[in-house]
Residue frames as qw, qx, qy, qz and C-alpha x, y, z in Angstrom:
[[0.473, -0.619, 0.417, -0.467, -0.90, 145.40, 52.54],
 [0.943, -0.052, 0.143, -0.297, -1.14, 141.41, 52.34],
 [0.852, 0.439, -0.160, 0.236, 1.82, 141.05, 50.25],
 [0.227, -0.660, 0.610, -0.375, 4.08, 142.45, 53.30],
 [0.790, 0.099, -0.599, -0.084, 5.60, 138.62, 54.13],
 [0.300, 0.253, -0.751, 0.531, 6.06, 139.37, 57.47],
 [0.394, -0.007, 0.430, -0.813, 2.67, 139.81, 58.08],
 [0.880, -0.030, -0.278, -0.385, 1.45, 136.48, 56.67],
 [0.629, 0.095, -0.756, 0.153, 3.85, 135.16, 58.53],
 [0.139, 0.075, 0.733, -0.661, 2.23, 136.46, 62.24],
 [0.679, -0.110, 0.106, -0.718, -1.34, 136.09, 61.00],
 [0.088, -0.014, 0.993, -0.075, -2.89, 132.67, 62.02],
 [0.467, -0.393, -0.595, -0.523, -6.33, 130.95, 61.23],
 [0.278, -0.426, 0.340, -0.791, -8.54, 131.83, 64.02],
 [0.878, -0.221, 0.060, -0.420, -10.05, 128.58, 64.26],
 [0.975, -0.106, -0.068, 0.186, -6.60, 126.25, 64.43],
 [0.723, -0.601, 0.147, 0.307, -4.08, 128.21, 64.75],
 [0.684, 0.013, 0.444, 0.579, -2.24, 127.46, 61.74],
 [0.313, -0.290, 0.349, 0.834, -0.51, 129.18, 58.89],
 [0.433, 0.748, 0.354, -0.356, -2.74, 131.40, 56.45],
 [0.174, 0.032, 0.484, 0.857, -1.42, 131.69, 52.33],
 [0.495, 0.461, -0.261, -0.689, -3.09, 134.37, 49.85],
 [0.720, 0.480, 0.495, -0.085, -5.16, 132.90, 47.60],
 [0.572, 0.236, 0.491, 0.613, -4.37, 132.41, 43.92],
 [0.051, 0.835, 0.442, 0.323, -6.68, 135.72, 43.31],
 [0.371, 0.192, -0.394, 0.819, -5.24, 137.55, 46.08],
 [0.435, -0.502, -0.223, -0.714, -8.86, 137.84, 47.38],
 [0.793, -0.547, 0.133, -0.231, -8.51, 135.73, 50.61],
 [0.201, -0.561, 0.724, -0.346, -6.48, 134.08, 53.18],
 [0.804, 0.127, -0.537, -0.220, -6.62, 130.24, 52.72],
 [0.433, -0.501, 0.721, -0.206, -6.18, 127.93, 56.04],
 [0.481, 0.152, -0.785, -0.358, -5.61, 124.55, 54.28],
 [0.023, -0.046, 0.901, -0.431, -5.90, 122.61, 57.55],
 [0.308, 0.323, 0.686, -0.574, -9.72, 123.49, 57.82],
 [0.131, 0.591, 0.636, 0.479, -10.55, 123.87, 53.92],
 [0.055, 0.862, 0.412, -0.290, -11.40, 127.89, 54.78],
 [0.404, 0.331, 0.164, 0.837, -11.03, 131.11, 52.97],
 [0.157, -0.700, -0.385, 0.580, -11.08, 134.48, 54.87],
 [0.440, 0.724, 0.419, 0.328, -11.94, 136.94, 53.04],
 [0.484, -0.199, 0.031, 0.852, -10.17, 140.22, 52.77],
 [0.309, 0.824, 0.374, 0.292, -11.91, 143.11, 52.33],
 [0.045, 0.982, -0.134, 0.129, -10.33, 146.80, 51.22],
 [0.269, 0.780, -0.454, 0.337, -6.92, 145.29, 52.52],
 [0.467, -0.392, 0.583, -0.537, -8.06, 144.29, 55.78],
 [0.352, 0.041, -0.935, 0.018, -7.96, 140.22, 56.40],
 [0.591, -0.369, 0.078, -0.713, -11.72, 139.76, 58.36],
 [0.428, 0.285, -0.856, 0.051, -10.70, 137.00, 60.57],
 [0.473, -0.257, 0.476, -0.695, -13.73, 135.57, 61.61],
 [0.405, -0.064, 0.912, 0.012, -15.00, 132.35, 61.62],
 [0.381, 0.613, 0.631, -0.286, -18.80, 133.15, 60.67],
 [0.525, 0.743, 0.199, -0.364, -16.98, 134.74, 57.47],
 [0.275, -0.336, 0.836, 0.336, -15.24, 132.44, 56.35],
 [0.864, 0.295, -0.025, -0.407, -16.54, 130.38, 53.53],
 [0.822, -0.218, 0.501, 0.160, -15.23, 126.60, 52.46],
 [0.044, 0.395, -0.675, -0.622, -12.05, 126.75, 49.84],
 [0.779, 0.531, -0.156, -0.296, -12.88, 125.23, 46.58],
 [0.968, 0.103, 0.191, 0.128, -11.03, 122.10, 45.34],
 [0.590, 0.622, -0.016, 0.515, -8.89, 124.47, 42.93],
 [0.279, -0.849, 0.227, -0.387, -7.98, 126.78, 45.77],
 [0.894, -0.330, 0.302, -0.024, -6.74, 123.17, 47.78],
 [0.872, 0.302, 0.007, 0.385, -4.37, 122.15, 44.85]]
C-alpha cells in the first residue's frame, strides 16, 4: 500500500507538515524535519504524534 508514490506524496507529518519517506526497512514513515518515525502497522501509516518514536542516527543518514 505504501509503495503507491502518489500516496507518499499527499501524506504529511502531522506535527509540521512536511514530507514523509519510507524507512530503509519499510517499517515506518520518517519526517526528517522533526527526527520522527511513524510507524505503520498492517499497511496502515498511524499518524499520530503520541506514536511516533525518535529516528535513529542511521535512519537520518
Amino acid at each position: 500500500m505504501l509503495n503507491d508514490k502518489k500516496l507518499l506524496e499527499i501524506i504529511a507529518c502531522p506535527c509540521c507538515k512536511g514530507k514523509l519517506v519510507l524507512t530503509k526497512d519499510n517499517q515506518g514513515l520518517l519526517c526528517r524535519f522533526d527526527k520522527l518515525v511513524f510507524p505503520i502497522d498492517e499497511g496502515i501509516p498511524v499518524l499520530l504524534e503520541n506514536e511516533a518514536r525518535a529516528a535513529t542516527e542511521e535512519e537520518m543518514a
